[in-house]
Steps between C-alpha positions, in 0.01 A plus 500: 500500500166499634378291810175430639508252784241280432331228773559109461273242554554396881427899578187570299191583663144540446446649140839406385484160633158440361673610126773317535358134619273608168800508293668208590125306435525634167847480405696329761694780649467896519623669191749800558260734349274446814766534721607839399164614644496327819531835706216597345189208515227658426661681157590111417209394547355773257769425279403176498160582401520708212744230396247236536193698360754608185588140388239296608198760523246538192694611181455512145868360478525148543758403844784377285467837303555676841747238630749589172473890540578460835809342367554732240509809758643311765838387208470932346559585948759282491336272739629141548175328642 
């Protein structure tokens, strides 16, 4: 199985620190999906972007459109979250 050691809160800096204190703001703690990239800030922080510019950016598909494929490719990847 794989592993990618990933950095908890009391040892991020910078960047990653900056992303996570964002992501507890906004959802009260940091989300293993953002974790997964820790060794890697400045790809989160893209990530995070073309996340944020593909569901809440200008779109002829209304956000609870996007919000339910999200779900619908997230359930076919067999993802749990």
């Amino acid at each position: 199985m794989p592993y990618i050691k990933t950095t908890d809160d009391d040892h991020a800096t910078g960047l990653l620190e900056t992303i996570f204190e964002a992501a507890r703001k906004r959802a009260g703690k940091v989300f293993n999906i953002l974790r997964i990239m820790s060794p890697s800030p400045k790809a989160l922080q893209a990530s995070l972007g073309l996340y944020t510019a593909t569901m809440f950016g200008e779109s002829e598909l209304p956000r609870a459109l996007r919000e339910l494929l999200a779900v619908v490719v997230s359930g076919a990847n067999d993802c749990f979250y």
